[in-house]
C-alpha positions, -999 to +999 in steps of 0.1 A: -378-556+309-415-562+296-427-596+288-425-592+252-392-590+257-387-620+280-406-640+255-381-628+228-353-640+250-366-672+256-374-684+225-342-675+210-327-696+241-349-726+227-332-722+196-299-722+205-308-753+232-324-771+200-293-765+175-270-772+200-293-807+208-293-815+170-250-811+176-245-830+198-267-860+182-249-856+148-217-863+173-235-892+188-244-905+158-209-901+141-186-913+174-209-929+199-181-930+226-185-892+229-216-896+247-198-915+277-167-884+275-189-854+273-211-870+306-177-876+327-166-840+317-166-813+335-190-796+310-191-790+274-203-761+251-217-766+215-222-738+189-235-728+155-217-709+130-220-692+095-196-671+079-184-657+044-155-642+029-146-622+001-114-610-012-090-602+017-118-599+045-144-621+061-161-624+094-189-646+105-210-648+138-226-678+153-246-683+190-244-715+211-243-726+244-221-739+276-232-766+298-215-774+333-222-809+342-216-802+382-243-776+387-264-781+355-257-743+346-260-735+309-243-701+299-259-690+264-230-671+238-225-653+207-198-662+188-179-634+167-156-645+136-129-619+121-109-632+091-081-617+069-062-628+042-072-635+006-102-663+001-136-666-009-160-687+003-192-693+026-192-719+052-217-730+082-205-755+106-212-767+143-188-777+168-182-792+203-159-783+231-158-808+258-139-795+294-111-814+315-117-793+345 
């Protein structure tokens, strides 16, 4: 891999780290008591999303990121959506998954 590459790769792991940041403070924000469930999880993963559909078929793709509160690991993702079924409509949304174990 050359550096231009690397580079590349970083900064589109910033992005993901900042969007998933700006998450999880919108959570904060909204239910403070979230901060004190996602510290005493076992991890949590936060991800962006945008997606459309039209007619009877939709999909949407999103990226975000995994966290594991143990060994302070985070996993980057991409997120793939498929839809079917009749709808139209565009929608962009953000969500939290917190882990038991």
């Amino acid at each position: 891999m050359n550096k231009r590459n690397a580079k590349t790769k970083a900064q589109k792991q910033a992005a993901v780290g900042q969007r998933a940041d700006q998450t999880l403070a919108r959570l904060y924000k909204a239910r403070p008591s979230a901060k004190a469930s996602i510290k005493a999880a076992a991890g949590y993963a936060a991800f962006s999303n945008f997606g459309m559909k039209i007619l009877i078929a939709g999909g949407g793709k999103g990226s975000g990121l995994a966290f594991d509160n143990a060994t302070k690991k985070i996993t980057y993702m991409k997120m793939l959506e498929v839809q079917a079924g009749l709808g139209m409509g565009v929608k962009k949304f953000s969500t939290v998954f917190v882990f038991e174990t």
